[in-house]
DRENFITI-149132 format. One record per residue: residue number from 0; residue in one letter; chain; x negated, y negated, z of N, C-alpha, C in turn. Coordinates in pm, whole numbers, plus 50000, padded with zeros to 5 digits. Layout:
% residues N
SITE NUM A A X Y Z X Y Z X Y Z
...
//
This chain:
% residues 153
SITE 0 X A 64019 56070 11184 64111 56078 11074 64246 56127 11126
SITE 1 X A 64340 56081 11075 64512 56093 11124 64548 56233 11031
SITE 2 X A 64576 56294 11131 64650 56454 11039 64789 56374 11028
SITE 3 X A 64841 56430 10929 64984 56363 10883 65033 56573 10844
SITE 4 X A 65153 56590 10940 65200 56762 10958 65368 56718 10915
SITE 5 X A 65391 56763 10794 65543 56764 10781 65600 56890 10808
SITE 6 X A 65738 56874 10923 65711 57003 10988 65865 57003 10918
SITE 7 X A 65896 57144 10954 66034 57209 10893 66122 57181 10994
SITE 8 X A 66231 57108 10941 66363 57005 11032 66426 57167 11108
SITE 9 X A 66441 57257 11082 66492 57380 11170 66380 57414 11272
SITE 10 X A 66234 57375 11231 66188 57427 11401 66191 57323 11501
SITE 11 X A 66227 57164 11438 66221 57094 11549 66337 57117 11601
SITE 12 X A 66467 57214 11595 66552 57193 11669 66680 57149 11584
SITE 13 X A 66617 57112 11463 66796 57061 11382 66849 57177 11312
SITE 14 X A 66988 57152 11305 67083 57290 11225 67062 57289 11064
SITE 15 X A 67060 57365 11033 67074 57354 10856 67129 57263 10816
SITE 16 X A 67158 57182 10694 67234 57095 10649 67369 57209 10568
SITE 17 X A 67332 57305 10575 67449 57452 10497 67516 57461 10637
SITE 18 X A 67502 57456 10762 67553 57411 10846 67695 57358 10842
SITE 19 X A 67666 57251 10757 67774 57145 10777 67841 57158 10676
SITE 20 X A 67841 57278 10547 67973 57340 10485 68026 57423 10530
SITE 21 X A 68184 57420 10530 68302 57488 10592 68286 57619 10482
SITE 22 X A 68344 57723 10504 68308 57854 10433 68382 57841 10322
SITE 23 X A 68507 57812 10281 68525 57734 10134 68468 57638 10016
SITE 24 X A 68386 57579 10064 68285 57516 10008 68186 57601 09922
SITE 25 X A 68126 57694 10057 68058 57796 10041 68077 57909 09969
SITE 26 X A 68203 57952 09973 68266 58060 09816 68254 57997 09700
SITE 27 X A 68271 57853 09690 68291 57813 09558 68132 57760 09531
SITE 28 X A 68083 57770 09623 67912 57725 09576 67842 57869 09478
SITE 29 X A 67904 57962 09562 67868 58136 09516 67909 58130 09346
SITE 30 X A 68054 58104 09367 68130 58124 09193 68064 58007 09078
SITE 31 X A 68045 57887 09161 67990 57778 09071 67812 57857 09009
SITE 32 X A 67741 57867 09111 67614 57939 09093 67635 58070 08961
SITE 33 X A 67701 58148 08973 67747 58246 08875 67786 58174 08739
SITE 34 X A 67864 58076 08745 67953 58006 08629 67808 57941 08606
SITE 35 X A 67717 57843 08650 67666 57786 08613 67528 57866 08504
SITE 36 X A 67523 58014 08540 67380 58076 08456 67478 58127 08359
SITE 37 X A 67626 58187 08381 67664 58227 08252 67697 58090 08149
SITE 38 X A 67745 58003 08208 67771 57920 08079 67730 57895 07961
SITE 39 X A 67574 57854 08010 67476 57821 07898 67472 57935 07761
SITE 40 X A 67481 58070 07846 67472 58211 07770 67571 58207 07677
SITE 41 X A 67703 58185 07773 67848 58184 07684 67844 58113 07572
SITE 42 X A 67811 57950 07577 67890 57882 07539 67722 57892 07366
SITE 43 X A 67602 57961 07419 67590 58004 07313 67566 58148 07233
SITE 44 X A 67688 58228 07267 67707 58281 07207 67874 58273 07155
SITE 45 X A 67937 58193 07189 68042 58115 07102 68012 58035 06961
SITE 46 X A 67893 57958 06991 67854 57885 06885 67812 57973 06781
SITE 47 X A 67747 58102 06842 67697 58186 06740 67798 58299 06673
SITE 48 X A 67896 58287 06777 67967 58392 06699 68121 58291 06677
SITE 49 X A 68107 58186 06675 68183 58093 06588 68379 58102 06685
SITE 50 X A 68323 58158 06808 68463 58174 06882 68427 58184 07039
SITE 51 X A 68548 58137 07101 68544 58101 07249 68643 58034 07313
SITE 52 X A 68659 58071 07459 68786 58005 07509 68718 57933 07616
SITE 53 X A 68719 57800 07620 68725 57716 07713 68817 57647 07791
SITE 54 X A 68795 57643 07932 68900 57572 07992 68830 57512 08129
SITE 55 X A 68881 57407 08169 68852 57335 08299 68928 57192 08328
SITE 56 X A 68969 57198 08398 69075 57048 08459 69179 57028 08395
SITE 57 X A 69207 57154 08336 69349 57137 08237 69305 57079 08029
SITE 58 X A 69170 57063 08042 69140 57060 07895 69107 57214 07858
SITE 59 X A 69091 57198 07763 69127 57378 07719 69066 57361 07485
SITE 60 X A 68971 57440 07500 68926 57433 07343 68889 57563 07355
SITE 61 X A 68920 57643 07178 68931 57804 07165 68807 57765 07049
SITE 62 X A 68723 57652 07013 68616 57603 06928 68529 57582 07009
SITE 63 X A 68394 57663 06960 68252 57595 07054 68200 57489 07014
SITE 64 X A 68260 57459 06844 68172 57332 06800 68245 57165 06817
SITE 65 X A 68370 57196 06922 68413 57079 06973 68335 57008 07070
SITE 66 X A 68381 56888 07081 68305 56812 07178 68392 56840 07348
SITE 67 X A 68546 56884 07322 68608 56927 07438 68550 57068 07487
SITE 68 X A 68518 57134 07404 68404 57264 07477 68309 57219 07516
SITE 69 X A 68189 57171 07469 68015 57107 07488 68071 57026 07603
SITE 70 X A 68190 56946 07628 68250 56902 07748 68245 56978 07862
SITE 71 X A 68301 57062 07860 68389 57170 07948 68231 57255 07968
SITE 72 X A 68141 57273 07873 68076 57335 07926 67936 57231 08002
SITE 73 X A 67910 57164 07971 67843 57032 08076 67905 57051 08191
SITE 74 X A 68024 57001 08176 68087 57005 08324 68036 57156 08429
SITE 75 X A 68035 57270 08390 67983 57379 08443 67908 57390 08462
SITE 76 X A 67799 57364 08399 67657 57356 08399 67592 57250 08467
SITE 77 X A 67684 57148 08522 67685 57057 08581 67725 57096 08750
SITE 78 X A 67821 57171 08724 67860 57226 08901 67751 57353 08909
SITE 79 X A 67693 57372 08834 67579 57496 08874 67482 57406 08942
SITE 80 X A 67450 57309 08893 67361 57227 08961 67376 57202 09114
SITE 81 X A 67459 57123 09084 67541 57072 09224 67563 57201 09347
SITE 82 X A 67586 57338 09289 67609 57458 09400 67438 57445 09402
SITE 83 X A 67351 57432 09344 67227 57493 09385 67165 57409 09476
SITE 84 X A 67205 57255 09453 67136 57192 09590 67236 57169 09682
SITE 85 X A 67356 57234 09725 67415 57195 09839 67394 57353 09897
SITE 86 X A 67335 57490 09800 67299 57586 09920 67161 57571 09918
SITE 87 X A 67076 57503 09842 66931 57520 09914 66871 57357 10022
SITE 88 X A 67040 57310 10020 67005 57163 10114 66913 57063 10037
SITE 89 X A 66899 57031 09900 66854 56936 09863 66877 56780 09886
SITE 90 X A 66796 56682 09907 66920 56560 09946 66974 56492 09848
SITE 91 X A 66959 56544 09704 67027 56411 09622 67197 56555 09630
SITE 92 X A 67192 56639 09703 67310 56714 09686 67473 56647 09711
SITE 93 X A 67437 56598 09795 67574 56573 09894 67643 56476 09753
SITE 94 X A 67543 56387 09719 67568 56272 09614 67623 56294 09506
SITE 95 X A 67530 56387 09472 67565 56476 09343 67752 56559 09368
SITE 96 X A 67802 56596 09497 67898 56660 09486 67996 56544 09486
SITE 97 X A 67963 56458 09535 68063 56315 09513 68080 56298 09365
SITE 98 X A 67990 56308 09294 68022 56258 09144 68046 56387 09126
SITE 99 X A 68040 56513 09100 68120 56555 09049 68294 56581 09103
SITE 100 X A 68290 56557 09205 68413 56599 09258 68475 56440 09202
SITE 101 X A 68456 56339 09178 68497 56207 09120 68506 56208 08996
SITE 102 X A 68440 56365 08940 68469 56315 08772 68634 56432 08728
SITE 103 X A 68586 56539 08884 68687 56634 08834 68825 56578 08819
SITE 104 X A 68829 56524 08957 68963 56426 09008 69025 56354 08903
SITE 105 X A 68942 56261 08823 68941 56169 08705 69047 56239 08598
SITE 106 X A 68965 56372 08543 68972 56448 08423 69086 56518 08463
SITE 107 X A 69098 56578 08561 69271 56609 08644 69381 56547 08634
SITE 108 X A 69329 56413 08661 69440 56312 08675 69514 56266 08557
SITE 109 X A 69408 56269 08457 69399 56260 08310 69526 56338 08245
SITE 110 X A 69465 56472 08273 69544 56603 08199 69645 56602 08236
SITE 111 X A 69728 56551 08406 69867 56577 08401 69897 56483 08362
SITE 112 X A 69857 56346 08370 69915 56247 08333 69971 56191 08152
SITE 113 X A 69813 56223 08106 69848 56187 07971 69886 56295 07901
SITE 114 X A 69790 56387 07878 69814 56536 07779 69906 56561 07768
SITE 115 X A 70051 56559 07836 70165 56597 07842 70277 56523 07737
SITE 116 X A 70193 56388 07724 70256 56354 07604 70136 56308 07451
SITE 117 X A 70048 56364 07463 69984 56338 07362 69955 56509 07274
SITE 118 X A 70086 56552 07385 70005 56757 07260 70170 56786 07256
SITE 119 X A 70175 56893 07186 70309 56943 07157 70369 57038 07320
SITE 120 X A 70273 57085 07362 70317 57180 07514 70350 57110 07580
SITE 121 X A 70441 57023 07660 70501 56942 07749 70529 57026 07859
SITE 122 X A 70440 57001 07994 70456 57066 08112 70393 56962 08253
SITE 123 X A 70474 56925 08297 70458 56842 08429 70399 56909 08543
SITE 124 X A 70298 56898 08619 70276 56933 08736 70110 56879 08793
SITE 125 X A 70119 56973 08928 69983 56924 08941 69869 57050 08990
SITE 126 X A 69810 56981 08909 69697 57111 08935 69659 57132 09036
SITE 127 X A 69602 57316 08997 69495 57364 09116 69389 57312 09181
SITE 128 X A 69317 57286 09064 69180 57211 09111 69193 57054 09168
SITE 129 X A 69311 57007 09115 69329 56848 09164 69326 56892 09317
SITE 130 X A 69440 56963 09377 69447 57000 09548 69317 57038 09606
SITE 131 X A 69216 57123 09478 69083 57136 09591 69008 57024 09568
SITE 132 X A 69006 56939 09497 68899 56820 09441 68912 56737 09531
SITE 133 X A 69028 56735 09642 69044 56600 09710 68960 56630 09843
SITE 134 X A 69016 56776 09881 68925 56764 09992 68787 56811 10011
SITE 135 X A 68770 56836 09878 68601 56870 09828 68564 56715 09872
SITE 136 X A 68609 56650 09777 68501 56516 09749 68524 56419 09924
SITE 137 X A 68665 56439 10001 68653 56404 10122 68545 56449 10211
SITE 138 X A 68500 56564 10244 68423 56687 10317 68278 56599 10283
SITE 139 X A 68247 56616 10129 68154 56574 10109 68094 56427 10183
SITE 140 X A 68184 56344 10178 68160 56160 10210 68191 56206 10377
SITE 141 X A 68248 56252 10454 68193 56297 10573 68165 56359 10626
SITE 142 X A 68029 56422 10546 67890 56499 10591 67735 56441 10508
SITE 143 X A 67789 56336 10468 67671 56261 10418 67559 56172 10465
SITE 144 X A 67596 56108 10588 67509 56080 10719 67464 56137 10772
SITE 145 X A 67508 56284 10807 67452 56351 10864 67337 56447 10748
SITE 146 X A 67376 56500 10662 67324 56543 10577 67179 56467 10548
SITE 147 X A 67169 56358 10518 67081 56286 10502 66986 56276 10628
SITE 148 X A 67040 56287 10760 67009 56250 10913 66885 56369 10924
SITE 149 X A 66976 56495 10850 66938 56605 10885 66784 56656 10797
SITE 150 X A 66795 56571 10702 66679 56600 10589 66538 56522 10628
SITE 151 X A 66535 56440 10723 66410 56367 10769 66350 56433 10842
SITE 152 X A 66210 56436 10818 66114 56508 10898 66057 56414 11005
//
């Protein structure tokens, strides 16, 4: 009979796949992980206590029973995800940070572009998160061969 032994990719000799995030990555995996267990908490106890300030990519709702909050808070609860399998090396991770870093970019692009003339606050510029979203979602698409390389037993 054939023993079939799936052995752990670090004793044959390969590096972590956490390895192959740069230590910025890695702070914001920490803050996303935090953001991602409070959200759920927050965003219901907004609903329950009928008040709340939301904000992310430049959308912004002070209502929990909007769909731009239940937005804003998906989206978080969404990068909680995404921090939990790029620090415990899951492989649908790397993928997962592509789409979100593709939806942030999107919703960024959005807010300076249009919002500026569809609300009364008129303010031109470009965001914070747009400057980290680019080279998030770059980093990500080359460490994804390897990432994947690295996950085979």
């Amino acid at each position: 009979m054939e023993e079939i032994i799936l052995d752990n990719p670090r004793e044959n000799g390969l590096p972590r796949r956490r390895n192959l995030l740069p230590l910025w990555i890695k702070i914001f995996i920490w803050l996303c992980f935090v953001v991602g267990v409070v959200t759920p908490l927050a965003y219901l106890i907004g609903i329950i206590s009928g008040q709340g300030r939301y904000a992310l990519y430049g959308l912004e709702s002070n209502d929990p029973y909007s769909m731009v909050a239940l937005s804003i808070s998906a989206l978080f609860a969404f990068k909680g995800v995404v921090a939990y399998g790029l620090w415990f090396e899951k492989d649908w991770a790397v993928k997962y940070a592509q789409i979100d870093a593709i939806i942030g970019i999107i919703i960024c692009f959005l807010s300076m572009v249009i919002l500026p003339f569809v609300t009364d606050f008129v303010q031109f510029g470009i965001r914070f998160e747009f400057i980290l979203l680019i080279p998030y979602y770059l980093k990500m698409i080359r460490i994804q061969k390897e990432w994947t390389a690295r996950g085979i037993f």
